[in-house]
C-alpha positions as a Python dict, from the first residue, in 0.01 Angstrom:
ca = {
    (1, 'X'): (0, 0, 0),
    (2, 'X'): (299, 44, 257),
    (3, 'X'): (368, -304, 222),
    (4, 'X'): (383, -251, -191),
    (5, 'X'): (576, 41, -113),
    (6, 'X'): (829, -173, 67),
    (7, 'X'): (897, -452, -203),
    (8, 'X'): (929, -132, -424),
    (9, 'X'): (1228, 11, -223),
    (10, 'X'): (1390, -377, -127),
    (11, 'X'): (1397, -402, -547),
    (12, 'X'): (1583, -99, -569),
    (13, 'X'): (1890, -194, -295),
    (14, 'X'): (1873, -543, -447),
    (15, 'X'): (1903, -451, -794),
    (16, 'X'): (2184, -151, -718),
    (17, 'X'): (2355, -424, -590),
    (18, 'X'): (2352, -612, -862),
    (19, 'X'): (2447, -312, -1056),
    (20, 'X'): (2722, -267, -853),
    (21, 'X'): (2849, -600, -908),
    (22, 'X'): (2883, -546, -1242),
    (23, 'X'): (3011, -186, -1263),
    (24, 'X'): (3267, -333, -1090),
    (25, 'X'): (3362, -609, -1321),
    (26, 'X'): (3370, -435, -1614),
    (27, 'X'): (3571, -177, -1458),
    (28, 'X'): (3822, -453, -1392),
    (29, 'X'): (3831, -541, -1746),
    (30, 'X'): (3841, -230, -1898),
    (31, 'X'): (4149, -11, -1911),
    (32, 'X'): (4479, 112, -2126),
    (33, 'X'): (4499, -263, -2124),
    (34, 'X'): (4145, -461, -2183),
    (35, 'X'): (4144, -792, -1993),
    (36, 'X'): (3890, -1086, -2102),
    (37, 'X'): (3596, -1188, -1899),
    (38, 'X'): (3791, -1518, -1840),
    (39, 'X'): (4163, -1434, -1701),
    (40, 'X'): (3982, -1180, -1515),
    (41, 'X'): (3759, -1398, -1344),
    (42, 'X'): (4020, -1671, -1338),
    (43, 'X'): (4291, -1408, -1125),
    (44, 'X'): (4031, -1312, -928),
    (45, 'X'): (3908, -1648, -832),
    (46, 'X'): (4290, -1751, -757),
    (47, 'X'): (4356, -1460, -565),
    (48, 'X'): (4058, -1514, -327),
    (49, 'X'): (4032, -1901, -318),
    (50, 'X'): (4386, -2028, -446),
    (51, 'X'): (4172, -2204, -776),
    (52, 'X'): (4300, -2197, -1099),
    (53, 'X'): (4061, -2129, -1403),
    (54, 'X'): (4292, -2077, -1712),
    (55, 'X'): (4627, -1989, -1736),
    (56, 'X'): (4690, -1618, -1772),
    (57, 'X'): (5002, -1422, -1771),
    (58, 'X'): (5186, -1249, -1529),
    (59, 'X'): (5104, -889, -1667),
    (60, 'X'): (4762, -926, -1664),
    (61, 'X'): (4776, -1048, -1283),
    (62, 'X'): (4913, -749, -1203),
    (63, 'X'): (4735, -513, -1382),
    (64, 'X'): (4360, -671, -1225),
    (65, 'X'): (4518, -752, -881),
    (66, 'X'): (4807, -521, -793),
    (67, 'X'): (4641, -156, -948),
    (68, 'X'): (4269, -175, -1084),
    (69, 'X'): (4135, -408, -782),
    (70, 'X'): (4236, -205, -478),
    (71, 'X'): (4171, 149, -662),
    (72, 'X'): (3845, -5, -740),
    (73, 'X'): (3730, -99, -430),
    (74, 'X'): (3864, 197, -246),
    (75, 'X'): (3641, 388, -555),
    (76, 'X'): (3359, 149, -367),
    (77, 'X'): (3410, 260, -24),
    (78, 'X'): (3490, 607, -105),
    (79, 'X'): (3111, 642, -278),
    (80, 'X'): (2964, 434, 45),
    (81, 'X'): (3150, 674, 273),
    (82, 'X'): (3069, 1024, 106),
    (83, 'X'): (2709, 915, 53),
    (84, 'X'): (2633, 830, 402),
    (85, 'X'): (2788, 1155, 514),
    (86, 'X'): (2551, 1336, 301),
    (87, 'X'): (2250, 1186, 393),
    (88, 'X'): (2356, 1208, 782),
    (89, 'X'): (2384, 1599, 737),
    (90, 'X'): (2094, 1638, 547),
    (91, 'X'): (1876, 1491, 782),
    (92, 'X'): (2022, 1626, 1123),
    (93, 'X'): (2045, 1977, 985),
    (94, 'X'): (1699, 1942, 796),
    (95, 'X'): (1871, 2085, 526),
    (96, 'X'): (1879, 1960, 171),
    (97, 'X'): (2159, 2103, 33),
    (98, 'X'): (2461, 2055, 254),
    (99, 'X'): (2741, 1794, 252),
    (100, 'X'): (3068, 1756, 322),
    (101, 'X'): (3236, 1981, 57),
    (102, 'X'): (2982, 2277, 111),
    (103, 'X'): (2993, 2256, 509),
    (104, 'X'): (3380, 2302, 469),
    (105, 'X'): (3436, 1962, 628),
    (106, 'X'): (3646, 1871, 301),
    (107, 'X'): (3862, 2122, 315),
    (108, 'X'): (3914, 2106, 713),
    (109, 'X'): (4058, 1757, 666),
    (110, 'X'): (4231, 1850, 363),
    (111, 'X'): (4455, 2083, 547),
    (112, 'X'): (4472, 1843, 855),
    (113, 'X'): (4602, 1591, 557),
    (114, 'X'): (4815, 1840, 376),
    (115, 'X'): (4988, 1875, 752),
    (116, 'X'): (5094, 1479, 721),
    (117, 'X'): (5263, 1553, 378),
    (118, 'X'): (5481, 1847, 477),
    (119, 'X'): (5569, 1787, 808),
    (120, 'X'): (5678, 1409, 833),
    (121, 'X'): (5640, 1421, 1209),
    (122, 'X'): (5297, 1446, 1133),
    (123, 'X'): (5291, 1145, 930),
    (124, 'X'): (5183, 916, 1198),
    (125, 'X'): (4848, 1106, 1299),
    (126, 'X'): (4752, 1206, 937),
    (127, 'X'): (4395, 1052, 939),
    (128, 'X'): (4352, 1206, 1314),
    (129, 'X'): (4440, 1540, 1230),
    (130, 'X'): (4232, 1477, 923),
    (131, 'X'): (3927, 1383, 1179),
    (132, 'X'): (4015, 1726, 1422),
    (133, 'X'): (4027, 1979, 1144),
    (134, 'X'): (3704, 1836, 977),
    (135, 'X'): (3516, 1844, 1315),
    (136, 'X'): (3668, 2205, 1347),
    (137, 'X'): (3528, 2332, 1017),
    (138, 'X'): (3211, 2175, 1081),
    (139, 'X'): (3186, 2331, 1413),
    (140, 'X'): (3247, 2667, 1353),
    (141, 'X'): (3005, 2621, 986),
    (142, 'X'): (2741, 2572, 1258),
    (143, 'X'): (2824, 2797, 1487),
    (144, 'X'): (2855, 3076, 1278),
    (145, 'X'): (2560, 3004, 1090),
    (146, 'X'): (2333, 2920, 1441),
    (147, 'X'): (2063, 3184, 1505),
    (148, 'X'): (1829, 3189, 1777),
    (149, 'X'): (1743, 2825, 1787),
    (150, 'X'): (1712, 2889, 1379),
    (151, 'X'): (2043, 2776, 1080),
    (152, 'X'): (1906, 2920, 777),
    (153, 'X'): (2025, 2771, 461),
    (154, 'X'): (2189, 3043, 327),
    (155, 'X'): (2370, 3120, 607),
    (156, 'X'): (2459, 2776, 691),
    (157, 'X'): (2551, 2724, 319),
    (158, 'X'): (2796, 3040, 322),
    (159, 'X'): (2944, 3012, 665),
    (160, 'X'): (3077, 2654, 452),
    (161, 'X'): (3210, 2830, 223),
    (162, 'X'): (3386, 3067, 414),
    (163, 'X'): (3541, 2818, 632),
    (164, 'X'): (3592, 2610, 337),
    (165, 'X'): (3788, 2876, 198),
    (166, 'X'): (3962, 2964, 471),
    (167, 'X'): (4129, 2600, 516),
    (168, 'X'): (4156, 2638, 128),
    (169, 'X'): (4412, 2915, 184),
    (170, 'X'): (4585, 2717, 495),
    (171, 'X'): (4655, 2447, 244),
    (172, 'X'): (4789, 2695, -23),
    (173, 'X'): (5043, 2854, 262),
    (174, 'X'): (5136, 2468, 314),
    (175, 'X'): (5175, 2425, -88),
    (176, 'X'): (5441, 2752, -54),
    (177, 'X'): (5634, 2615, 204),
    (178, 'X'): (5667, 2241, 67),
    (179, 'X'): (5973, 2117, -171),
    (180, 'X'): (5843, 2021, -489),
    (181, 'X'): (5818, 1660, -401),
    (182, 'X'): (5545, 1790, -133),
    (183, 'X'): (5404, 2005, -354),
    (184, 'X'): (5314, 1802, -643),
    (185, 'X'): (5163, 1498, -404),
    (186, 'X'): (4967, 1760, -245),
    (187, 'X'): (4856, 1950, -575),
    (188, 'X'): (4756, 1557, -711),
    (189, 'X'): (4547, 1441, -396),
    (190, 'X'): (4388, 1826, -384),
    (191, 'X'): (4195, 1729, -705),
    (192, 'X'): (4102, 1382, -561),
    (193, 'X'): (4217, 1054, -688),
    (194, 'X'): (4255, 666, -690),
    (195, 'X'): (4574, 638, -804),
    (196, 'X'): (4761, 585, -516),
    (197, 'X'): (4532, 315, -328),
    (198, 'X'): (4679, -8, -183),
    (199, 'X'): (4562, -291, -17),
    (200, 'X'): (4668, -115, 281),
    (201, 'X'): (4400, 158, 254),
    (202, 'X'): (4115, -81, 123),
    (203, 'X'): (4166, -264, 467),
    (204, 'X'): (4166, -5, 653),
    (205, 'X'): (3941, 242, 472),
    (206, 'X'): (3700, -36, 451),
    (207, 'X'): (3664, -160, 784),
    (208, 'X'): (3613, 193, 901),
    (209, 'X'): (3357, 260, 615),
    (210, 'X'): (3152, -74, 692),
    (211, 'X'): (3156, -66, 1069),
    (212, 'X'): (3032, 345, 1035),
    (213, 'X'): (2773, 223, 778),
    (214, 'X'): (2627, -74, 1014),
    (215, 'X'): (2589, 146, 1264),
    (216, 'X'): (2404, 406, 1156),
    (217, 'X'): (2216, 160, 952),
    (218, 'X'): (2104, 10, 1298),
    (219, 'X'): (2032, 370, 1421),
    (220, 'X'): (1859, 514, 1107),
    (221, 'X'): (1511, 495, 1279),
    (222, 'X'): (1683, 751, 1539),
    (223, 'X'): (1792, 949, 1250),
    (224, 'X'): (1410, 920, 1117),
    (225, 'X'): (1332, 1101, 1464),
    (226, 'X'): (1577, 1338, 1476),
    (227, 'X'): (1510, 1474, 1121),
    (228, 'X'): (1147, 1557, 1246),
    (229, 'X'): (1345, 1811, 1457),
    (230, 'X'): (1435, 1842, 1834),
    (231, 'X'): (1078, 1898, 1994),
    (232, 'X'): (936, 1587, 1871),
    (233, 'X'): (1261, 1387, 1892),
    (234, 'X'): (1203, 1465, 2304),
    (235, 'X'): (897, 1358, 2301),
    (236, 'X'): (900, 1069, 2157),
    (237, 'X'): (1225, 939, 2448),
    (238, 'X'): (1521, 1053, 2190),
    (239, 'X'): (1797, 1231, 2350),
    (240, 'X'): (1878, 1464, 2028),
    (241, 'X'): (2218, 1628, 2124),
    (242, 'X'): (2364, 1318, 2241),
    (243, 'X'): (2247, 1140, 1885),
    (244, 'X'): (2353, 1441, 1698),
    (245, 'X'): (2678, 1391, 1817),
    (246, 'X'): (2687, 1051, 1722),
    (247, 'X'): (2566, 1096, 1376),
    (248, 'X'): (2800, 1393, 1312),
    (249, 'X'): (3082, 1269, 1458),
    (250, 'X'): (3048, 933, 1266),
    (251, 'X'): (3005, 1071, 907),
    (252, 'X'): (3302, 1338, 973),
    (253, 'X'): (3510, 1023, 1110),
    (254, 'X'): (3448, 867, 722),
    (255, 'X'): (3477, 1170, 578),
    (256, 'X'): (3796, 1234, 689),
    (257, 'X'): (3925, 875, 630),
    (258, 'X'): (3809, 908, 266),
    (259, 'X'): (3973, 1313, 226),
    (260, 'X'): (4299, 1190, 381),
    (261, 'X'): (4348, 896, 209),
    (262, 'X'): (4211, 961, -186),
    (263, 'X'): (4215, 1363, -142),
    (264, 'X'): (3908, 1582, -182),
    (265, 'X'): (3606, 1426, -407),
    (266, 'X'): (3307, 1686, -389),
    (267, 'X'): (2929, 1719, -434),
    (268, 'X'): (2888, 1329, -426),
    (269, 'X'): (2743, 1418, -54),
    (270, 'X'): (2482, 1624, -223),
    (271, 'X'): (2381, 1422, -553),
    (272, 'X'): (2377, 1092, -424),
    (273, 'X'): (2136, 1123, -115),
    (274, 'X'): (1895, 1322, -348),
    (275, 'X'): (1882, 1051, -626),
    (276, 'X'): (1832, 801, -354),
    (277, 'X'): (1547, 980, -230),
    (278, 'X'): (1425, 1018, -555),
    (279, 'X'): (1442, 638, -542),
    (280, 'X'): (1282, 521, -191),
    (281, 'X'): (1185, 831, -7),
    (282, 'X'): (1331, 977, 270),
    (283, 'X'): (1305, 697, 512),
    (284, 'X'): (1639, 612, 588),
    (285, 'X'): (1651, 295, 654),
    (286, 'X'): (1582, 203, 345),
    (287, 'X'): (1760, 577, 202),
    (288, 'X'): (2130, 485, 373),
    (289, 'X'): (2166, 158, 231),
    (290, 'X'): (2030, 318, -191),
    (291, 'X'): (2269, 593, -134),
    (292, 'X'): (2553, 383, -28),
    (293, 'X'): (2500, 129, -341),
    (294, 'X'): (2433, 428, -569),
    (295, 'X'): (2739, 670, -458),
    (296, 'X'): (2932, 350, -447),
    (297, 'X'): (2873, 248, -814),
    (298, 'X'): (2887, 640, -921),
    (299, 'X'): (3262, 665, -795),
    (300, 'X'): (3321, 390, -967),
    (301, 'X'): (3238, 468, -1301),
    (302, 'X'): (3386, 806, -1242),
    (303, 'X'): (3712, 643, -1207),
    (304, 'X'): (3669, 421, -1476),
    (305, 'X'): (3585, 744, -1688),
    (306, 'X'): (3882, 892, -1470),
    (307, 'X'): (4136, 685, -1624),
    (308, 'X'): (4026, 583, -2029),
    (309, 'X'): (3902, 944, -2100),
    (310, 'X'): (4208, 1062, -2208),
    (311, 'X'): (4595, 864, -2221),
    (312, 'X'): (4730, 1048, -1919),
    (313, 'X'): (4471, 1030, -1593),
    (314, 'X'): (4203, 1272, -1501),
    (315, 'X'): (4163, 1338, -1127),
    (316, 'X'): (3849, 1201, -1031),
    (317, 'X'): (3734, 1499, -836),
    (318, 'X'): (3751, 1716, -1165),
    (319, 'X'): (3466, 1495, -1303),
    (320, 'X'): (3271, 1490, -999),
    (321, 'X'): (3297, 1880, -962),
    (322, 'X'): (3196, 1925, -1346),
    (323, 'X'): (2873, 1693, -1300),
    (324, 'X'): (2844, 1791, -957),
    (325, 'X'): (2805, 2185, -998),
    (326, 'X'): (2543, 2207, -1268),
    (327, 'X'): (2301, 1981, -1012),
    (328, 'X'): (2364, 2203, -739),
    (329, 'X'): (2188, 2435, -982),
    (330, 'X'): (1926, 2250, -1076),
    (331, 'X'): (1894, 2166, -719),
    (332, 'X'): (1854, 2526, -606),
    (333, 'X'): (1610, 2633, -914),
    (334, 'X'): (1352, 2352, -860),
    (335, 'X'): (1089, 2401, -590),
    (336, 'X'): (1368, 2637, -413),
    (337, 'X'): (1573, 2364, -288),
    (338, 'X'): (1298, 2173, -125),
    (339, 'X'): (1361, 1823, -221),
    (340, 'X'): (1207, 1620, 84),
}
């Protein structure tokens, strides 16, 4: 049976995969301007192993290459990132409900973003004041919400929003004292976005995304333990504070790569791990890898949908929060929030 159970959940990586591969192809294609299967595949090919297919023009080398491939795949990694962060927080808080945008971490690294923008001598730490703030809003989410060896949901959920809030309001005192330059790039990348993605950030984004996603890929039976809460993670030779730390620290690391570089993008951290472990369970070892594939091929559609919906672009976090808001519902209505 566990062995059945185990083809069951390999299927389901393998064919979101798949899936993947082809959410991402089409989105290639599709556009204001709709490129055939062929030149696509043709610039593509060229691009990556100097091979020409077809001859295609100039225009449409651009368009596929220059502006839909690196928003696409930093669409990719921002899913993969967001994802893992969920499912990291729902199992080391034991909590089914929180992610990143709820805990406040969002908005912590918003405002150590927003920081970059308006003060230029900033600039070169953006992504590290990003990573400070975000650890500081998680922190004091925790703290505040910490009981007597007890974090209730509620109160871990609200202290989130407080904090959340709070940074929300530091950003808004940024937004009054910015020029207008300032203040429309920071109004654009508050409501989350692909537009301004290079090559640059893919890279960079990407190898921080992968090498956070290997890892806690190779410690997800720790993350198995540590779920099961503290007592039993002792007894069974897991040091839980030093793993917490590593866990928490890694998916606020990604989170704040992803908020600093494509702005805020919220409740993916709290759909996508719950559709995964609709999926496979809660094991995550096989739960890290689903939610990665499925949060990575749900961002991208969302773009896609982001720009075609209407002639001038919607920010992508505008669709996520409209489909994102109405689960959080469900989520708290059905079998009061206990989802695993």
């Amino acid at each position: 049976m566990i062995f059945k159970n185990n083809i069951r959940k390999k299927f389901f990586i393998y064919f979101l995969l798949i899936l993947l591969f082809i959410t991402v192809s089409i989105s290639l294609m599709i556009g204001s301007y709709t490129v055939s299967f062929v030149d696509t595949l043709s610039i593509v090919i060229n691009k990556l192993f100097s091979l020409t297919l077809s001859n295609y023009s100039d225009t449409y080398e651009v368009i596929v290459w220059d502006i839909r491939a690196p928003r696409i795949l930093m669409a990719v990694f921002t899913g993969i990132a967001l994802s893992i962060a969920g499912v990291i927080y729902q199992s080391i808080f034991r909590n089914p409900i929180v992610e990143p945008y709820i805990l406040g971490v969002s908005s912590g690294a918003a405002f150590g973003a927003s920081l970059g923008i308006v003060y230029p001598f900033f600039s070169v730490g953006v992504k590290l004041f990003a990573f400070i703030f975000a650890m500081l809003s998680l922190i004091i989410s925790y703290s505040l919400a910490y009981r007597r060896d007890k974090t209730p949901i509620i109160s871990l959920v609200l202290s989130g929003i407080i904090i959340g809030s709070i940074f929300t309001a530091l950003v808004s005192i940024l937004k009054y004292v910015s020029d207008d330059t300032q203040l429309r790039e920071i109004v654009f990348w508050m409501m989350g976005g692909m537009y301004y993605s290079s090559w640059n950030d893919v890279l960079v984004n990407g190898i921080a995304v992968m090498t956070i996603f290997l890892l806690m890929w190779i410690l997800s039976w720790k993350l198995n333990i540590l779920s099961m809460g503290d007592e039993t993670a002792k007894s069974l030779g897991i040091h839980p504070e030093l793993y917490k730390a590593i866990f928490i620290t890694s998916a606020t690391f990604i989170t704040a790569m992803i908020v600093s570089t494509v702005g805020i993008i919220a409740w993916v951290g709290l759909m996508i791990p719950h559709m995964a472990r609709m999926l496979v369970g809660a094991d995550n070892r096989y739960l890290l890898p689903t939610a990665s594939l499925l949060g990575a091929v749900y961002i991208v559609i969302c773009d896609t949908l982001a720009r075609m919906v209407i002639e001038s672009e919607i920010p992508i976090g505008i669709i996520t929060s409209i489909i994102g808001a109405p689960f959080l519902l469900w989520l708290l209505r059905s079998r009061s929030g206990k989802v695993y």
